[in-house]
mmCIF file of the N, C-alpha and C atoms, coordinates in Angstrom:
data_MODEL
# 
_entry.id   MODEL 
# 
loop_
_atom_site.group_PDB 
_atom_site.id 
_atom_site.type_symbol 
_atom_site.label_atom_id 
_atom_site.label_alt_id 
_atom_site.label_comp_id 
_atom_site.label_asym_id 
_atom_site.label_entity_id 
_atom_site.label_seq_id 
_atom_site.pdbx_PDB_ins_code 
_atom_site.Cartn_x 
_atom_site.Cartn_y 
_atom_site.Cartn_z 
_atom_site.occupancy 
_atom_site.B_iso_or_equiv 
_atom_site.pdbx_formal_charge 
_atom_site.auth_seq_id 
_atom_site.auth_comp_id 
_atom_site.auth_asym_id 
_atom_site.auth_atom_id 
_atom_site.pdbx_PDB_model_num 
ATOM 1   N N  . UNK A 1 1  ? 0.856  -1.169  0.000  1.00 0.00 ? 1  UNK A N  1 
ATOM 2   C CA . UNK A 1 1  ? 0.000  0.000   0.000  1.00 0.00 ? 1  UNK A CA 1 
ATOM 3   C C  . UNK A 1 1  ? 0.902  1.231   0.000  1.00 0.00 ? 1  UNK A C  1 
ATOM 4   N N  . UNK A 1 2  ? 0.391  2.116   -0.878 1.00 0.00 ? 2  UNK A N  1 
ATOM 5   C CA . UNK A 1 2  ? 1.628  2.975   -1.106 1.00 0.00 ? 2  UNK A CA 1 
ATOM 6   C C  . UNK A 1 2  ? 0.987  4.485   -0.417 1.00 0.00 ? 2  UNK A C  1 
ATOM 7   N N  . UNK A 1 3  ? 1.601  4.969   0.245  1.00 0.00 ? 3  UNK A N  1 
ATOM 8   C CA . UNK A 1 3  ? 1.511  6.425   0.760  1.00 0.00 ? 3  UNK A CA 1 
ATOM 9   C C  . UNK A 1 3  ? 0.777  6.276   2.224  1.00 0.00 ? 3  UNK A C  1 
ATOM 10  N N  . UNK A 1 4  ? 1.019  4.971   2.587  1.00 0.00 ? 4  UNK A N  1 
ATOM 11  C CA . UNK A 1 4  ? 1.181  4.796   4.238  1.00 0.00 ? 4  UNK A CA 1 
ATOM 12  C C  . UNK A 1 4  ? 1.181  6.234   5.454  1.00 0.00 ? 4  UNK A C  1 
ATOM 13  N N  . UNK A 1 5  ? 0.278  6.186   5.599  1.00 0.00 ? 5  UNK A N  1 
ATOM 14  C CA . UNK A 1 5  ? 0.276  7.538   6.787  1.00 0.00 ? 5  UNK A CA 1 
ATOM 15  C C  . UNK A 1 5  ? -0.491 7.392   8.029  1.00 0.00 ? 5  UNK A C  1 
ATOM 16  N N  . UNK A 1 6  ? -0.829 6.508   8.203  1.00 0.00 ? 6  UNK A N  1 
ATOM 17  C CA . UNK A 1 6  ? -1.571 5.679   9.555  1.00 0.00 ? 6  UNK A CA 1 
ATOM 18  C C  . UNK A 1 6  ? -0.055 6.143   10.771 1.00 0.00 ? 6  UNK A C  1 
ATOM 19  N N  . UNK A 1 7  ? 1.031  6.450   10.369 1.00 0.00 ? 7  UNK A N  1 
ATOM 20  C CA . UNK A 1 7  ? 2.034  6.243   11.707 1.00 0.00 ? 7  UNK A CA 1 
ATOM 21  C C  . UNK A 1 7  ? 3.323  7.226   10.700 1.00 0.00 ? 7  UNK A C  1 
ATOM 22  N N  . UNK A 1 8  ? 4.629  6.890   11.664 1.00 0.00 ? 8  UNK A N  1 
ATOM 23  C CA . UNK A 1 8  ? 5.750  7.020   11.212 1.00 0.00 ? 8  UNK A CA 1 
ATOM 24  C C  . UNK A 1 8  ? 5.986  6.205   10.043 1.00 0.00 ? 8  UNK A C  1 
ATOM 25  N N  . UNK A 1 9  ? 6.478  6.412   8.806  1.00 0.00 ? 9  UNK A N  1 
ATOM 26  C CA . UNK A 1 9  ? 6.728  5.265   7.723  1.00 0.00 ? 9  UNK A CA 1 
ATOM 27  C C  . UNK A 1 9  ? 7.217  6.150   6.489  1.00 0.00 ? 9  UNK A C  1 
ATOM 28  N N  . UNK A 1 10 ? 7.903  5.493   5.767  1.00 0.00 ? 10 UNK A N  1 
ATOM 29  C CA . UNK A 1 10 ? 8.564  6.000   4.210  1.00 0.00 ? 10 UNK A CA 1 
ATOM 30  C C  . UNK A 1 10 ? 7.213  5.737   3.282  1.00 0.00 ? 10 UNK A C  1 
ATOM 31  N N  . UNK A 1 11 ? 6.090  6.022   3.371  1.00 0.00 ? 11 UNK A N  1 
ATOM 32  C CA . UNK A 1 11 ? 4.942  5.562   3.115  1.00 0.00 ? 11 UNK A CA 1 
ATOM 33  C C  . UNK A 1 11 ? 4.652  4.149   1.797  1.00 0.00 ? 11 UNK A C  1 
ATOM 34  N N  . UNK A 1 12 ? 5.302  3.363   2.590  1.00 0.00 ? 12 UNK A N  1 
ATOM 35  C CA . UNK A 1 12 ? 5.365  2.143   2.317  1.00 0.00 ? 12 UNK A CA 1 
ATOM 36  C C  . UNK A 1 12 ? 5.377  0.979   3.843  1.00 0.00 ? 12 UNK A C  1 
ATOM 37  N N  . UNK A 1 13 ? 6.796  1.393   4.699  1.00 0.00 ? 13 UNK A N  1 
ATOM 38  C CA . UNK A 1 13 ? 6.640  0.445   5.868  1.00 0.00 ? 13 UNK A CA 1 
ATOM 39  C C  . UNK A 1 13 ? 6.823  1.436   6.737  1.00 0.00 ? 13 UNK A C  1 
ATOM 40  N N  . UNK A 1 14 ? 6.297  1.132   7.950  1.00 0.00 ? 14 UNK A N  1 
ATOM 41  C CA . UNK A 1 14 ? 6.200  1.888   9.133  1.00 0.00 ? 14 UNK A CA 1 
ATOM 42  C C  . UNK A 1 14 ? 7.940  1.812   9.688  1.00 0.00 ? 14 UNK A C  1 
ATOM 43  N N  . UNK A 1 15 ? 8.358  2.826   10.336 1.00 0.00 ? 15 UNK A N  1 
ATOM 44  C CA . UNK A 1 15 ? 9.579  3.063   11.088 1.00 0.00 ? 15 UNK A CA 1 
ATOM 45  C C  . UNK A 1 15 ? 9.980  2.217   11.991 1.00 0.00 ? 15 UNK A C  1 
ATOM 46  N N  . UNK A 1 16 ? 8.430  2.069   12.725 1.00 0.00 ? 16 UNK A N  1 
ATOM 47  C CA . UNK A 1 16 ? 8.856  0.765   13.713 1.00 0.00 ? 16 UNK A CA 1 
ATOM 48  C C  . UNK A 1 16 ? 9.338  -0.380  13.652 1.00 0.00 ? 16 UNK A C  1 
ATOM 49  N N  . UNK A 1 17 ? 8.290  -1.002  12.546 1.00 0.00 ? 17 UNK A N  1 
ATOM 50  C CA . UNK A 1 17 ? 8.118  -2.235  11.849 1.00 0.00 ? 17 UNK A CA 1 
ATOM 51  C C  . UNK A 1 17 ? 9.495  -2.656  10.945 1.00 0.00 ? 17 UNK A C  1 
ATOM 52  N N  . UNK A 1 18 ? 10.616 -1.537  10.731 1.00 0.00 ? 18 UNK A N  1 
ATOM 53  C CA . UNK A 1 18 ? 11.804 -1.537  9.598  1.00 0.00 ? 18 UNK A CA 1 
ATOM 54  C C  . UNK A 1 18 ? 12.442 -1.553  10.768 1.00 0.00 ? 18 UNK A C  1 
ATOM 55  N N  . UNK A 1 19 ? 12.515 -0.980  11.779 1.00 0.00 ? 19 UNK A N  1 
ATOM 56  C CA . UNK A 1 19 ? 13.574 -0.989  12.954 1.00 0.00 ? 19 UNK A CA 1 
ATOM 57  C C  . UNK A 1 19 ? 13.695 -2.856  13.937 1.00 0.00 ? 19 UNK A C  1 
ATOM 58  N N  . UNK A 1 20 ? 12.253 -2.563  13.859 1.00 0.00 ? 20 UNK A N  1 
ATOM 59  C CA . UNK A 1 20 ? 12.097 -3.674  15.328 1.00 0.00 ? 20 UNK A CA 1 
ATOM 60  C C  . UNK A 1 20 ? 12.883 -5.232  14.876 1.00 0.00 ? 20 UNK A C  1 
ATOM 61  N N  . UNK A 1 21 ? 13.789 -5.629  15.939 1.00 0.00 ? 21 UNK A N  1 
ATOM 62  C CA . UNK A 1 21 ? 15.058 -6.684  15.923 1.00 0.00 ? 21 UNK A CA 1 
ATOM 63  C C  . UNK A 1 21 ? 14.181 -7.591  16.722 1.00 0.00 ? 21 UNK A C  1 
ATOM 64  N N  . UNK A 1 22 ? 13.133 -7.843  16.992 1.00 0.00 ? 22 UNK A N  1 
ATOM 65  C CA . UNK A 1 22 ? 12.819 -8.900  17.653 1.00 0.00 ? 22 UNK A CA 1 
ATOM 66  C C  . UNK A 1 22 ? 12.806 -10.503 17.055 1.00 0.00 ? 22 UNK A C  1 
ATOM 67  N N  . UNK A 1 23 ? 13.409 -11.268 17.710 1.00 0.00 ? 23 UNK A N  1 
ATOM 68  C CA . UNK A 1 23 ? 13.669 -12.202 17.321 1.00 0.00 ? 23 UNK A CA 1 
ATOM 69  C C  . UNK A 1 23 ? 15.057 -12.591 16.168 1.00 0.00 ? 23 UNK A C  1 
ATOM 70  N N  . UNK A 1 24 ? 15.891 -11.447 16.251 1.00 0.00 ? 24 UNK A N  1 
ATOM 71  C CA . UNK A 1 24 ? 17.054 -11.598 15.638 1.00 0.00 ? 24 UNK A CA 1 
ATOM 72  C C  . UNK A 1 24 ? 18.078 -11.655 16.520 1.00 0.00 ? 24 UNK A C  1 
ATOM 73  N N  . UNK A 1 25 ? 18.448 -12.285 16.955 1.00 0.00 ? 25 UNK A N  1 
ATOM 74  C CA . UNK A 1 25 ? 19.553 -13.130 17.357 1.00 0.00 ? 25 UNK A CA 1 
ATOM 75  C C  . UNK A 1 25 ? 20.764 -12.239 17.183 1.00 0.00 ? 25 UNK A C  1 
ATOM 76  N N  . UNK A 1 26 ? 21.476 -11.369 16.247 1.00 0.00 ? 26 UNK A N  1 
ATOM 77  C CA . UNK A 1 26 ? 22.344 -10.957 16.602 1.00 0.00 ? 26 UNK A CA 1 
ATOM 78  C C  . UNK A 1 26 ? 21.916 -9.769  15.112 1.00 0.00 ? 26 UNK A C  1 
ATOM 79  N N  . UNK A 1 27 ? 22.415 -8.198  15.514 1.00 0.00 ? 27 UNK A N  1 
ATOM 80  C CA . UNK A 1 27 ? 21.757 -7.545  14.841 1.00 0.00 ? 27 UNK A CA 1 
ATOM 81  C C  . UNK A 1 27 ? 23.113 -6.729  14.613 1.00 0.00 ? 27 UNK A C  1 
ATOM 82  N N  . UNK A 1 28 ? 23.610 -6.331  13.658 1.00 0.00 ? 28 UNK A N  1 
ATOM 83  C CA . UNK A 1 28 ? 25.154 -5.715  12.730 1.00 0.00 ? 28 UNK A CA 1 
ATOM 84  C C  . UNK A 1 28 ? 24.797 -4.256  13.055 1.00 0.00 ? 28 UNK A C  1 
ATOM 85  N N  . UNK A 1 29 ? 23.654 -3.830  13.148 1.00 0.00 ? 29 UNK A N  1 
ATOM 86  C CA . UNK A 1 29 ? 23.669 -1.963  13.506 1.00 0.00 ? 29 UNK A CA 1 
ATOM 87  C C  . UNK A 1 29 ? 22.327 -1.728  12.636 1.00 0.00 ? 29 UNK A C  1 
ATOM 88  N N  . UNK A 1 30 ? 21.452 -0.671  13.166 1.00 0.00 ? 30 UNK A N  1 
ATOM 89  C CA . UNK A 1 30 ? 20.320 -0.189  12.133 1.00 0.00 ? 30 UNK A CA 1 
ATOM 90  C C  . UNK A 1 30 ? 21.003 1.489   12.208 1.00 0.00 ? 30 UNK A C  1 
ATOM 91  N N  . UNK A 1 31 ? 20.507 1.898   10.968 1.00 0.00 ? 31 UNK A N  1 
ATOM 92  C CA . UNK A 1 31 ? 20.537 3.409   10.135 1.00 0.00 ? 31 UNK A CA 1 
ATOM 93  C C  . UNK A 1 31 ? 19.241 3.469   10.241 1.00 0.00 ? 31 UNK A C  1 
ATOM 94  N N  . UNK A 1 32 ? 18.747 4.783   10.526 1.00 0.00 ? 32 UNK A N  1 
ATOM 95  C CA . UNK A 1 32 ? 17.413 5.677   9.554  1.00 0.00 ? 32 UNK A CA 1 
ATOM 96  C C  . UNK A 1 32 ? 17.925 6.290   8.547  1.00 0.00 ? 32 UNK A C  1 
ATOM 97  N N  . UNK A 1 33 ? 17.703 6.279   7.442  1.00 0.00 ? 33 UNK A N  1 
ATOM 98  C CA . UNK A 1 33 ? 18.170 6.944   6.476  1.00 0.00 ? 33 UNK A CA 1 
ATOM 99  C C  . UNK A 1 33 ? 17.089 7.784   6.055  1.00 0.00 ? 33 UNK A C  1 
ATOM 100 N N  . UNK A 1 34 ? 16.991 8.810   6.639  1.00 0.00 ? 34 UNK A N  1 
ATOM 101 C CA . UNK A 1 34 ? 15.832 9.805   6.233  1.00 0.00 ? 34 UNK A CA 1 
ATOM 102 C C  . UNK A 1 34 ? 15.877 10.553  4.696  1.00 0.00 ? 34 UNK A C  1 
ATOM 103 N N  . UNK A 1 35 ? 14.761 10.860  4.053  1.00 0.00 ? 35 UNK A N  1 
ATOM 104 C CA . UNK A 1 35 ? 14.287 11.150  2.668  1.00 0.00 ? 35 UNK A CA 1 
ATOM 105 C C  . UNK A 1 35 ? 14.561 10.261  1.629  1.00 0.00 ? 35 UNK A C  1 
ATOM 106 N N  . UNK A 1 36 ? 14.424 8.571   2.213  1.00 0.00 ? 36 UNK A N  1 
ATOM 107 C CA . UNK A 1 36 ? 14.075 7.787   1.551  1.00 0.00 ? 36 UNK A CA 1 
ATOM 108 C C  . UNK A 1 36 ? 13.307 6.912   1.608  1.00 0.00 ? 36 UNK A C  1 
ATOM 109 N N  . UNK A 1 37 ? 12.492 6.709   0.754  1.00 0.00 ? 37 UNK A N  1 
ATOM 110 C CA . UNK A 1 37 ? 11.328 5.861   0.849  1.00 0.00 ? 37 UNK A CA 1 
ATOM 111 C C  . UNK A 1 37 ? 12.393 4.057   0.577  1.00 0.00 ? 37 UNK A C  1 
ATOM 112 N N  . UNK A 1 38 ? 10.958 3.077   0.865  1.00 0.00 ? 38 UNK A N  1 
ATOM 113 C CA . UNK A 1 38 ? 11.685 1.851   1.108  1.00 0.00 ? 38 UNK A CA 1 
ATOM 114 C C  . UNK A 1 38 ? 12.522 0.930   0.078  1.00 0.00 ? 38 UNK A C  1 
ATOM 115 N N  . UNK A 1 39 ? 11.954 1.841   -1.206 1.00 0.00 ? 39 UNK A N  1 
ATOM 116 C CA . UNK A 1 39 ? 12.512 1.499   -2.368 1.00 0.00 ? 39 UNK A CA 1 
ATOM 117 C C  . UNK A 1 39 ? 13.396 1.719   -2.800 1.00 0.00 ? 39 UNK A C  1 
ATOM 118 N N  . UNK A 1 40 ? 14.076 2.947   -2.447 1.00 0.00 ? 40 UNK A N  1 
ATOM 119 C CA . UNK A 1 40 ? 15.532 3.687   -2.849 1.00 0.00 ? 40 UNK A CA 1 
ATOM 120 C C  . UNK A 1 40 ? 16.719 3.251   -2.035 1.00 0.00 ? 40 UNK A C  1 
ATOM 121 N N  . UNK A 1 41 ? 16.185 2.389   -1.093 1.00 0.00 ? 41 UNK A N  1 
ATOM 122 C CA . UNK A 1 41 ? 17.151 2.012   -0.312 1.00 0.00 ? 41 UNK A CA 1 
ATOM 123 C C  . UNK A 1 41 ? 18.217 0.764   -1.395 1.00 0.00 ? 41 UNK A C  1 
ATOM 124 N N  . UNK A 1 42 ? 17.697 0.728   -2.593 1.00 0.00 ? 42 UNK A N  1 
ATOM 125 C CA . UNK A 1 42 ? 17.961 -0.527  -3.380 1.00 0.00 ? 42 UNK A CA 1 
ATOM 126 C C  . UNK A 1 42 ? 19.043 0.290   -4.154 1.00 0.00 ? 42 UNK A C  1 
ATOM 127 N N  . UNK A 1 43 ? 19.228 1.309   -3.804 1.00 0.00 ? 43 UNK A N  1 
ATOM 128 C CA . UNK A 1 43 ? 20.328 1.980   -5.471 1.00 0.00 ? 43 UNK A CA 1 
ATOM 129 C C  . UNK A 1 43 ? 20.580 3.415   -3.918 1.00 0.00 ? 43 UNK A C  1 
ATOM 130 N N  . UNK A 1 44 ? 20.568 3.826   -3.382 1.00 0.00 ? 44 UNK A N  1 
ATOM 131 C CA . UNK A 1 44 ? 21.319 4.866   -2.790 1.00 0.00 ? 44 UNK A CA 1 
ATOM 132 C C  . UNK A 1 44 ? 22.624 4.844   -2.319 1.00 0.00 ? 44 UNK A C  1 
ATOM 133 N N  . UNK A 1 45 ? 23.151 5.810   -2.698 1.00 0.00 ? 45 UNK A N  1 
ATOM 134 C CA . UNK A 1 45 ? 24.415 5.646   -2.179 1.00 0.00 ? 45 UNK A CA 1 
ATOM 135 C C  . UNK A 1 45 ? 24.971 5.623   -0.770 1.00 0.00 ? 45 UNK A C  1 
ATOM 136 N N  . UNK A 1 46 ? 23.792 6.009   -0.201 1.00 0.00 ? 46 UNK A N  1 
ATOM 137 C CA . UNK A 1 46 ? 23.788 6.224   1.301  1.00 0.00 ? 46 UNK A CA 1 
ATOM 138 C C  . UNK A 1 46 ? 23.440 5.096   2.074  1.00 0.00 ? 46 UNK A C  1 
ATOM 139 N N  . UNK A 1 47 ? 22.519 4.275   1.465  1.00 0.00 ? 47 UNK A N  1 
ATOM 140 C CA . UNK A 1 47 ? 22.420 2.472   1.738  1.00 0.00 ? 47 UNK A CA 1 
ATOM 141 C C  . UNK A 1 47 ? 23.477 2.031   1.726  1.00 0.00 ? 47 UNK A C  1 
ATOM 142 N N  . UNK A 1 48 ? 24.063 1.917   0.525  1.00 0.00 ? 48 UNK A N  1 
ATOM 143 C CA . UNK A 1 48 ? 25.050 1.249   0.277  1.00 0.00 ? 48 UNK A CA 1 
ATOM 144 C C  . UNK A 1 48 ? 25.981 0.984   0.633  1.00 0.00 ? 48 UNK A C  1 
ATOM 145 N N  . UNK A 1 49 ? 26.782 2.655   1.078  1.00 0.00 ? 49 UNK A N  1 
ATOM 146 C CA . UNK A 1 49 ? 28.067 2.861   1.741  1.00 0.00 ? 49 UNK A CA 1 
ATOM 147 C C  . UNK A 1 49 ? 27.152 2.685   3.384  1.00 0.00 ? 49 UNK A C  1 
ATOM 148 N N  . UNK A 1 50 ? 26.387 2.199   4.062  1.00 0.00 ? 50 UNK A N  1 
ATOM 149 C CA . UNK A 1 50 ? 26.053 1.659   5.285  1.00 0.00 ? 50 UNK A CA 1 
ATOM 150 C C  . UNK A 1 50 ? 25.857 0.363   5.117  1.00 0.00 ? 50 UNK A C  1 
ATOM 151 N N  . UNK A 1 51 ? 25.552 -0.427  4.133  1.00 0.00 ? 51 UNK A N  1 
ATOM 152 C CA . UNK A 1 51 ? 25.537 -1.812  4.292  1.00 0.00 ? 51 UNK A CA 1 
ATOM 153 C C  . UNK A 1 51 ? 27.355 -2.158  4.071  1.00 0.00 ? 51 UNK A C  1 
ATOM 154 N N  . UNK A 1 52 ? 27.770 -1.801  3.442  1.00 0.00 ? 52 UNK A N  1 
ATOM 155 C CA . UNK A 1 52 ? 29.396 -2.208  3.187  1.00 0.00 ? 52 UNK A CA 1 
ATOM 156 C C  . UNK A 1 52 ? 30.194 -1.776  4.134  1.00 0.00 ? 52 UNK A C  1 
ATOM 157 N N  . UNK A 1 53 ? 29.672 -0.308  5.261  1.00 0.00 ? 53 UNK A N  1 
ATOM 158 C CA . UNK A 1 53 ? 30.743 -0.180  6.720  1.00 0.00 ? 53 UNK A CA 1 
ATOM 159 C C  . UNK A 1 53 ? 29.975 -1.481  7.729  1.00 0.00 ? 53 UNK A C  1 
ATOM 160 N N  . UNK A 1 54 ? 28.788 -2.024  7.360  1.00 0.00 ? 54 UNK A N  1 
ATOM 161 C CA . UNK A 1 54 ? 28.408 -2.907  7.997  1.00 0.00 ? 54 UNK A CA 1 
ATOM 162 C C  . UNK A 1 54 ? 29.125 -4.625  7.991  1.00 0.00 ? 54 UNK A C  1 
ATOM 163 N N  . UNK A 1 55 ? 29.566 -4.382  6.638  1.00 0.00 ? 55 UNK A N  1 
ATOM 164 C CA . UNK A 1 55 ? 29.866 -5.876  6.515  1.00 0.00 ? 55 UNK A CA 1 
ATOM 165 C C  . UNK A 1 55 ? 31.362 -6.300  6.110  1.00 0.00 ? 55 UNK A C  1 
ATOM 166 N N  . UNK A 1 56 ? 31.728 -4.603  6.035  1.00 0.00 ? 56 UNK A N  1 
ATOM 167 C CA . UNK A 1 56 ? 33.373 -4.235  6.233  1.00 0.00 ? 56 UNK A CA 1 
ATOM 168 C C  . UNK A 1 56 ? 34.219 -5.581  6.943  1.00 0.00 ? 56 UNK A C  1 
# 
């Protein structure tokens, strides 16, 4: 559902719901990467260079 506004969310997934580690066992670090929706996280450069200091 696109343009999500019931809560906090990239109006796609809620903030919470992208954050919350429950049930993960061991968690590498979360980012907010604000003024991106959940899709851009796939090509930003700002994803990117945080998933690769992650797995550095």
């Amino acid at each position: 559902m696109l343009d999500e506004n019931r809560g906090p969310s990239d109006g796609i997934v809620f903030t919470a719901s992208a954050l919350d580690t429950t049930g993960i066992a061991t968690v590498g670090g979360t980012r907010l990467l604000t003024g991106l929706n959940h899709l851009e996280l796939a090509w930003s450069p700002d994803a990117e260079s945080q998933v690769n200091s992650w797995l550095g």
